[in-house]
C-alpha positions in Angstrom: 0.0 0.0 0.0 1.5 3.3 -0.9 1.7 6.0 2.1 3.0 8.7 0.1 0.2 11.2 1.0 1.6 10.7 4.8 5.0 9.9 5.3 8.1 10.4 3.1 8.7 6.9 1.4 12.4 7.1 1.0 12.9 7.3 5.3 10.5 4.5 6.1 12.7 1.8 6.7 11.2 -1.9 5.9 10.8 -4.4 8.9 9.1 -7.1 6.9 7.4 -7.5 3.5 5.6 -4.1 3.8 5.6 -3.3 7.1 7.8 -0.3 8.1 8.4 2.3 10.4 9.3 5.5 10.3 10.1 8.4 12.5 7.7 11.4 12.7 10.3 13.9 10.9 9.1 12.2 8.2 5.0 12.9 8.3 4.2 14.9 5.6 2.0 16.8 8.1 4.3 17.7 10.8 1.8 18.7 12.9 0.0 15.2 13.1 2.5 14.0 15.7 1.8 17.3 18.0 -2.0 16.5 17.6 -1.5 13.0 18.7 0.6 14.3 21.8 -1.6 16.4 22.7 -4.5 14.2 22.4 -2.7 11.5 24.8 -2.0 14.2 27.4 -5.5 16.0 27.6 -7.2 12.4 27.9 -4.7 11.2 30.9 -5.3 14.9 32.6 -8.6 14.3 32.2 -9.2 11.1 33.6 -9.1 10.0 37.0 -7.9 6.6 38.5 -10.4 4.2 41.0 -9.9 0.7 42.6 -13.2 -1.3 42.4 -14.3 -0.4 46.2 -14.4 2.8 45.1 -16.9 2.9 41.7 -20.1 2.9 44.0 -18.6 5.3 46.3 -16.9 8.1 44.2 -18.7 7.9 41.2 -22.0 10.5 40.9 -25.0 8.8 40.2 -25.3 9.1 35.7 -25.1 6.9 32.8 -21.8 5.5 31.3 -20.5 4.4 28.7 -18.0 1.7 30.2 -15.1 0.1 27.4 -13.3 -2.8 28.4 -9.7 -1.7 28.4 -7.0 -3.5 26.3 -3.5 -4.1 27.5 -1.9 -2.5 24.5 -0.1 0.3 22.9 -1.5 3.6 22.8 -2.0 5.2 18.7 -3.7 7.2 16.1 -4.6 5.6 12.6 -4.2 8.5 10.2 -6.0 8.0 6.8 -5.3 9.9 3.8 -7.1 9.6 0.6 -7.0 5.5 1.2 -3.8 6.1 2.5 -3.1 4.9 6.5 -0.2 4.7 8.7 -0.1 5.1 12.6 1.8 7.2 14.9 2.2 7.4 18.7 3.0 9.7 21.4 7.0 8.3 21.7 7.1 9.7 17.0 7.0 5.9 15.9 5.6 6.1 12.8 4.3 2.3 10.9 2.9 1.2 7.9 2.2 -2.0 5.9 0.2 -3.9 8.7 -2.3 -6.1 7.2 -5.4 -4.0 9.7 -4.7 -1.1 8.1 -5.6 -1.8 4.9 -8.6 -3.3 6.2 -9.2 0.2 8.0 -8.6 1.5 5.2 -11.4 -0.1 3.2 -13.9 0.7 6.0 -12.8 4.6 6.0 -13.2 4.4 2.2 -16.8 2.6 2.5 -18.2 5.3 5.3 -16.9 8.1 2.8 -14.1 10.2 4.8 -11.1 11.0 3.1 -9.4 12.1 5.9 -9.5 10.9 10.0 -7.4 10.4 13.1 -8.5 7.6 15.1 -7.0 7.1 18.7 -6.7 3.2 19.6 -5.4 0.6 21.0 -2.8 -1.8 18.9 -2.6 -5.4 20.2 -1.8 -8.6 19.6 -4.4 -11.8 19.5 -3.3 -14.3 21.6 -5.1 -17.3 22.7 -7.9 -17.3 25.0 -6.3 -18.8 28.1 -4.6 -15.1 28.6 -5.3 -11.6 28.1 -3.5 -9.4 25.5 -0.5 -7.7 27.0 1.6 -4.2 25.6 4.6 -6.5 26.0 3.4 -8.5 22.7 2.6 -5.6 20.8 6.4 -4.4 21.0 8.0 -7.9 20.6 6.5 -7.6 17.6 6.4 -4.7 16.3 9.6 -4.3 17.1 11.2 -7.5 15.2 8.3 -9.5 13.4 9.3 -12.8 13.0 7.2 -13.9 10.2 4.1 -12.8 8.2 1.9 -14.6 10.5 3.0 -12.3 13.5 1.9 -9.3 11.5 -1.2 -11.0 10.9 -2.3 -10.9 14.6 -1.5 -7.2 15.3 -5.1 -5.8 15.5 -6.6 -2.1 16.1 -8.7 -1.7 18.7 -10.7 1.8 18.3 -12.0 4.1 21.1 -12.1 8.2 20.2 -12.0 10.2 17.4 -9.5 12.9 17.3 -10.3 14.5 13.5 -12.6 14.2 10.6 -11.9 15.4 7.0 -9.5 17.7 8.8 -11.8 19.0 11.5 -11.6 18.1 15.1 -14.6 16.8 16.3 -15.8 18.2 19.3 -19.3 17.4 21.1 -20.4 15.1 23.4 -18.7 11.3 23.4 -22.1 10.2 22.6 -21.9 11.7 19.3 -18.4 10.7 18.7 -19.2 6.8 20.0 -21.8 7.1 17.3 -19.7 8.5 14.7 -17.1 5.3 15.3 -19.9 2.9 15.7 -20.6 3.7 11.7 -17.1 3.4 10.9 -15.5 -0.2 12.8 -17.4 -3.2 13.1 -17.4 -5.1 16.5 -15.3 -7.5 15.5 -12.0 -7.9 12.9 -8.3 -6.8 12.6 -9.8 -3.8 13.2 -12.4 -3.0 15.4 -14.4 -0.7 18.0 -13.6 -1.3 21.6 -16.3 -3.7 23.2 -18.3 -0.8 24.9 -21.5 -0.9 26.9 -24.0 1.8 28.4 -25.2 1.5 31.5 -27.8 3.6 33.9 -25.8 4.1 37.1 -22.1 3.2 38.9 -24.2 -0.4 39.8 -23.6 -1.2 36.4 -20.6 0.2 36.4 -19.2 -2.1 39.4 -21.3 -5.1 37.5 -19.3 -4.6 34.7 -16.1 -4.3 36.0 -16.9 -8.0 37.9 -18.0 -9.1 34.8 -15.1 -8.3 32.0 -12.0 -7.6 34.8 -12.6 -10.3 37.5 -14.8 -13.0 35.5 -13.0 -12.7 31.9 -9.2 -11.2 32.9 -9.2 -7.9 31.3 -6.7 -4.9 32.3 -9.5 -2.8 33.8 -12.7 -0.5 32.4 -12.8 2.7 30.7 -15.5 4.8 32.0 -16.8 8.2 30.1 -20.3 10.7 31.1 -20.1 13.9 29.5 -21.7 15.3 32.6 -19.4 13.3 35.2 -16.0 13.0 33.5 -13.3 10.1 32.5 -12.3 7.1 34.9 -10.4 4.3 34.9 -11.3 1.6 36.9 -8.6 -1.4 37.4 -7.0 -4.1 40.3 -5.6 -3.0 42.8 -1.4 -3.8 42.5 0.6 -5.2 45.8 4.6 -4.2 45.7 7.2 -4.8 48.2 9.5 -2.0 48.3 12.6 -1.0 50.5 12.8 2.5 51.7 15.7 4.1 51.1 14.8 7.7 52.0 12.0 9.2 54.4 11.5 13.1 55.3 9.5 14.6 58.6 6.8 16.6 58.4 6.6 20.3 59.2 4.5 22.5 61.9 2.5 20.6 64.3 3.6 17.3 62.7 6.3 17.3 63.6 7.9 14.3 64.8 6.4 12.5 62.3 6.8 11.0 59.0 5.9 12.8 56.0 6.8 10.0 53.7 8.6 7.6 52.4 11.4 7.2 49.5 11.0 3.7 48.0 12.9 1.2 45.7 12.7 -1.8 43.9 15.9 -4.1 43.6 17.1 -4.9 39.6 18.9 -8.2 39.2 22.4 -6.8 39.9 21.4 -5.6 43.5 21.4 -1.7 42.5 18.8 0.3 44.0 15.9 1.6 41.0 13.8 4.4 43.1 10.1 3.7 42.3 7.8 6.4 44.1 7.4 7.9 47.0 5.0 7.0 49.5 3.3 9.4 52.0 -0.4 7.5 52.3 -1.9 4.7 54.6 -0.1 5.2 57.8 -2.4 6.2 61.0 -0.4 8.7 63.2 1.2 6.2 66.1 2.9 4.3 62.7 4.0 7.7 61.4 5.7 8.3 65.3 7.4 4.9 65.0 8.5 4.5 61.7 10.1 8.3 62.8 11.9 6.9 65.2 12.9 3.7 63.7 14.6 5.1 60.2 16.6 8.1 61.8 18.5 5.4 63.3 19.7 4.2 59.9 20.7 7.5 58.6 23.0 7.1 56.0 25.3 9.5 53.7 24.3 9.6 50.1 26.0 10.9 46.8 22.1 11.4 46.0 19.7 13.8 46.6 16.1 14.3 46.1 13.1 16.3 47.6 9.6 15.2 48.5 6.8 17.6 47.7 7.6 20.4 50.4 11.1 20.8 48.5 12.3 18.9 51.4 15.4 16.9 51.1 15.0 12.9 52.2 17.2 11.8 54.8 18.6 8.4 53.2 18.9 5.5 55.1 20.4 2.2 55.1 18.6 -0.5 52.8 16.9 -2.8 55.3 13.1 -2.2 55.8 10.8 -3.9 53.0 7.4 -2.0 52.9 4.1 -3.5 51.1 2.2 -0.9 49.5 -1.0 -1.3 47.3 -1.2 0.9 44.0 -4.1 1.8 41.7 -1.8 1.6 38.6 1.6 1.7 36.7 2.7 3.8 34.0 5.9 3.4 32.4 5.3 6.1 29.4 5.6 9.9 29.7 2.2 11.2 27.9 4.5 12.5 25.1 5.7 8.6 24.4 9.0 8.5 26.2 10.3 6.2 29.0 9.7 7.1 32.7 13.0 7.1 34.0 14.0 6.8 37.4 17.4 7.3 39.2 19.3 3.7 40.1 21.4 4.3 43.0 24.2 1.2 44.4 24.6 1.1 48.2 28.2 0.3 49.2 28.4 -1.3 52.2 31.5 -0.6 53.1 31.7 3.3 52.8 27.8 2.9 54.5 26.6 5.5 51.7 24.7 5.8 48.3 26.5 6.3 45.3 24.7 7.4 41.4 25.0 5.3 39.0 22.7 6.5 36.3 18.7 7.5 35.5 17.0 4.3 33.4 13.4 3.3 32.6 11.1 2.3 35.4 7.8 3.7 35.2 5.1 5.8 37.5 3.0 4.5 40.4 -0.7 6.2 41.1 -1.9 6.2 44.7 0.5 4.6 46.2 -0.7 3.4 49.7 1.2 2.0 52.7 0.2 -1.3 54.0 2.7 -2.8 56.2 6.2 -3.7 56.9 7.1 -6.9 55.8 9.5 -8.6 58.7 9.9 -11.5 56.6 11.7 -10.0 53.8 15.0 -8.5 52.6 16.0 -6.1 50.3 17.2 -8.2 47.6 16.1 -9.3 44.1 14.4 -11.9 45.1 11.9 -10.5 47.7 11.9 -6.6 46.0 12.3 -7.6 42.8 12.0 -5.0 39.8 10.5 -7.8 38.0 7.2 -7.4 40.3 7.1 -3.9 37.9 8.0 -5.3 34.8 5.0 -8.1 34.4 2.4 -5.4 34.8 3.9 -2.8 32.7 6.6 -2.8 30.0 9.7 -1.4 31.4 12.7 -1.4 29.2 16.5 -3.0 30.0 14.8 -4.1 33.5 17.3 -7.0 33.1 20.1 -5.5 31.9 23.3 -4.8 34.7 23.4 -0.8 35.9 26.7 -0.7 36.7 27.9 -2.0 33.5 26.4 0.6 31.0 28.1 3.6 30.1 27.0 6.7 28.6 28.5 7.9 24.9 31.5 10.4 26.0 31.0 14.5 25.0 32.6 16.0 22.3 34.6 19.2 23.1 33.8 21.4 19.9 35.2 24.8 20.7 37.2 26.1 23.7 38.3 29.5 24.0 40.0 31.1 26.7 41.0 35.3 27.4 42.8 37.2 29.7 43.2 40.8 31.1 45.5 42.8 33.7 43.8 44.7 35.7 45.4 46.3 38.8 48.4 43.5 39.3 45.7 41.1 38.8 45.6 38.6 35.9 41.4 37.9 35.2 40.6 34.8 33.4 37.3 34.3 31.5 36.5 30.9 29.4 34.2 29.7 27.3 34.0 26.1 26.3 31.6 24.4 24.0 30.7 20.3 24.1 28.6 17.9 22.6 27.0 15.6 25.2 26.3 12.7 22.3 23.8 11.8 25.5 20.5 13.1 24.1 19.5 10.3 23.0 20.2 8.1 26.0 18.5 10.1 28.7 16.4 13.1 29.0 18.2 14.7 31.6 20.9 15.8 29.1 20.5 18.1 26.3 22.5 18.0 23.1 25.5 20.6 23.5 26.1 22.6 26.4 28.1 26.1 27.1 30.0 26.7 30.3 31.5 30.3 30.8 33.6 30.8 33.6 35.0 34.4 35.2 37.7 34.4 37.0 38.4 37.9 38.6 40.4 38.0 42.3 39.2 41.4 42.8 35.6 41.0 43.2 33.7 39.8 46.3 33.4 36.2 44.6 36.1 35.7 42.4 34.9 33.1 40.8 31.1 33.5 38.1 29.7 30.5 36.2 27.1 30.4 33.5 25.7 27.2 32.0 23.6 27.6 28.8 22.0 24.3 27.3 20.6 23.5 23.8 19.0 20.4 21.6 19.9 22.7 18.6 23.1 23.3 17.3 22.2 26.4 15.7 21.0 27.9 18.6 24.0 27.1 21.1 26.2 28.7 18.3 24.0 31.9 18.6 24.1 31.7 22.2 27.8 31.5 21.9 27.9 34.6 20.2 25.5 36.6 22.4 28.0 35.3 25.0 31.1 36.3 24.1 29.9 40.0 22.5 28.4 40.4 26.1 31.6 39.5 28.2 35.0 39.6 25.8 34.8 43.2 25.0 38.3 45.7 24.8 41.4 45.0 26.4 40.8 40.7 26.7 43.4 38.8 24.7 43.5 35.7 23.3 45.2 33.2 25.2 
C-alpha cells in the first residue's frame, strides 16, 4: 500500500514484507505527531484513577459508557485519501500492517477522506490469557514472520479529526460517529463498549469483564461526570531508602517515604514515594525507627515540600498497594527513574545512572514486611515489569556507560587589571547523551570568570541547547556580552 500522502517513502525503513516504520520527521504533516501528543495528554489529565471499592462510592450517580480496556499500545490511525499509517505519542511512525488496509477499506466505504483515530494496537493471543503491551512491541519491534503481522489488530475508542476537523461534542456523538465506521469484531475494530444507567452497572461490569474474563480494567466516560479508569488494585514490596518529617504541628512525624525496587544486579531503582496509609502512632514509630539508619548519600532528592530525604540504610521492606503503573511519559517516552548502588563498606549511596522504570498512582502503605529483605528476590523489579513494560529491566546498571562529550570549541582570554591577571573561558561540548536520557540536552556552554578582585572571584554560567544552531547563537551573544576591549586571546 503506498503511504505517500503521509510519510516520506524514501525514510521508512522496511521491517518485513511491507511493514515499516518510520520516524515522525518524516510525516508529511508535521503537525500530526503534536496532535496526537496532545490528544494523549488532555485524555490522561482528564481522567481520573479508582480501585473497584471505590466505583459505587466516588462515582455521581449518571449513565456511562464503560469500554473494556485493552492491554496495549496507545495510537492514532491516520488515513489519507485510502492512504493509512499510525503514529504514537514516543514519534514511531508504521505502515504496511495487514489492519490497516482493512481500515482502510472501512474509512473508504463510510466516505471520509481524511480521519485520526485514537486506539489501542494489540496482539491476539489465545484465549487462556489476556493481550498484554509486551506483545505488541516484541513484535512490532522484530516480526518474525508474516503470521506475527497477521495478529496485530486495532482496537478503536475516540476520534480525534474528521476530514481535517476536530470533532468536538459530546462522546455520545463521537461513539456514534465510530460505531458507523469499525465493526465489532476484525483486525480492526471498536472497543467492546456498553452503556449502562448508574455506577451499579458500572461495578457489575467491572466483575463481569475484569474479574470474571481477565481484562486490564474498564474505561469509564459521562459527559456530565467526567473520565475514569477503573482497574485491580497492584501489591509491591519496596525497601525504603529515604524518608523526610513533616513540618509545623507534625512534627515528629513522618511525611513519607522514598522507596525502591531491587534490579537483578542488586542496584537500587527508586520507584515512588509513598506518603499515604499510615495512621499517626505508625507515622511516630517509623520516625523513630529510620533516623537510626541514617546514611550518607551521593544522591539527593526532595519530597513535595522541597524537602530533602534523609537516606537510610537498605533494610526495611514495605508492602504498598497501587491503583496503577505507568511506564510512558504522555508525550511517548520512557519514565525514567534514578538507580542508586549502596556500598556497604563506605555505608553511603553512590549514582549510578537514571533508566526506565515507570510511575505509580496512589501509592498506599500497607505494612512492613518482617519476613523479607531487600534483595532481588523478595523486591524484585520484575514485580514492575510483568504489569507494565519497562525497558532494559534486566540488563546490569553498573555496566552501562554513557557515549562520552565532544569538546567542539574552547576559547580562553585574559586581562590585567590592577596587578591582577582575570581569566574568562568559554567552552563548548557535545554531550552525544541526548539520545540516551532526558536529563541531558544535546551541546552545552559553560563560561567561567575568573576575577580575584571581586567579592566572589569566581562566576559561572551554563547555557544548554538540543539545537546546534542555537548554542552557536548563544555562543555569540556570550562572548559580545563578556570579551569586549582590552581581553586577549590566550
Amino acid at each position: 500500500m503506498k503511504v505517500d500522502k503521509l510519510v516520506d517513502p524514501s525514510r521508512v525503513e522496511i521491517k518485513l514484507g511491507e511493514f515499516g516504520v518510520a520516524p515522525a520527521t518524516a510525516l508529511t504533516d508535521i503537525g500530526m505527531h503534536a496532535l496526537v501528543q496532545d490528544f494523549r495528554r488532555q485524555t490522561g489529565l482528564r481522567m481520573y484513577p479508582l480501585a473497584k471499592e471505590d466505583v459505587r462510592k466516588k462515582l455521581p450517580e449518571a449513565s456511562y459508557h464503560v469500554s473494556r480496556k485493552i492491554d496495549g499500545e496507545f495510537t492514532v490511525a491516520a488515513y489519507r485519501d485510502g492512504q493509512i499509517v499510525t503514529v504514537n505519542p514516543g514519534g514511531s511512525v508504521r505502515t504496511g500492517m495487514p489492519w490497516q488496509q482493512d481500515a482502510a477499506e472501512l474509512f473508504e466505504k463510510a466516505g471520509y477522506k481524511e480521519a485520526m483515530i485514537a486506539g489501542e494496537l494489540y496482539v491476539a493471543v489465545d484465549e487462556d490469557r489476556r493481550p498484554r503491551v509486551h506483545d505488541v512491541t516484541s513484535t512490532v519491534r522484530q516480526p518474525q514472520s508474516k503470521d506475527d503481522l497477521d495478529r496485530i489488530r486495532f482496537a478503536a475508542f475516540d476520534i480525534v479529526r474528521l476530514d481535517e476537523k476536530l470533532v468536538d461534542g459530546t462522546f455520545d456523538e463521537r461513539w456514534a460517529k465510530l460505531t458507523k465506521i469499525f465493526p465489532k469484531e476484525g483486525k480492526a475494530h471498536i472497543v467492546q463498549a456498553q452503556q449502562v444507567s448508574d455506577s451499579q452497572g458500572v461495578h457489575d461490569l467491572f466483575e463481569k469483564w475484569v474479574e470474571g474474563e481477565g481484562a486490564e480494567g474498564v474505561v469509564v466516560r459521562s459527559d456530565l461526570a467526567g473520565l475514569f479508569k477503573v482497574k485491580p488494585q497492584h501489591t509491591l514490596d519496596l525497601v525504603v531508602v529515604g524518608f523526610t518529617e513533616s513540618v509545623d504541628d507534625r512534627q515528629g512525624m513522618l511525611h513519607d517515604l522514598l522507596t525502591a525496587v531491587v534490579r537483578r544486579d542488586g542496584a537500587m531503582h527508586l520507584l515512588c514515594k509513598v506518603g499515604g496509609g499510615f495512621d499517626d502512632e505508625q507515622r511516630r514509630n517509623l520516625l523513630s525507627d529510620l533516623k537510626d539508619l541514617v546514611v550518607e548519600s551521593d544522591y539527593t532528592e526532595v519530597n513535595s515540600d522541597h524537602v530533602a530525604y534523609q537516606m537510610v540504610r537498605p533494610e526495611m521492606v514495605i508492602e504498598i498497594t497501587c491503583l496503577d503503573l505507568v511506564s510512558q511519559t504522555t508525550r511517548g517516552g520512557p519514565v525514567n527513574r534514578m538507580v542508586v548502588r549502596w556500598n556497604n563498606d563506605e555505608s553511603k549511596y553512590e549514582i549510578l545512572r537514571r533508566m526506565p522504570l515507570a510511575s505509580v498512582i496512589s501509592p498506599q502503605f500497607v505494612r512492613i514486611r518482617e519476613d523479607k529483605r531487600p534483595h532481588p528476590d523478595d523486591v524484585r523489579i520484575d514485580q514492575v515489569a510483568d504489569l507494565v513494560e519497562v525497558a532494559q529491566f534486566d540488563i546490569d546498571a553498573g555496566s552501562m556507560t554513557l557515549p562520552k562529550s565532544e569538546i567542539l570549541r574552547r576559547e580562553v582570554y585574559t586581562k590585567q587589571l590592577k596587578g591582577a591577571n582575570m581569566v574568562r573561558k568559554l567552552v563548548m561540548w557535545k554531550t552525544n547523551k541526548e539520545q540516551e536520557s532526558e536529563d541531558y540536552s544535546a551541546f552545552v556552554i559553560h563560561y567561567t570568570d575568573f576575577s580575584p578582585n571581586r567579592k566572589e572571584p569566581l562566576q559561572r554560567d551554563i547555557r544548554v541547547s538540543n539545537s546546534q544552531e542555537q548554542i552557536e547563537a548563544m555562543w555569540v551573544a556570550l562572548k559580545e556580552a563578556n570579551i569586549k576591549k582590552g581581553w586577549s586571546e590566550a
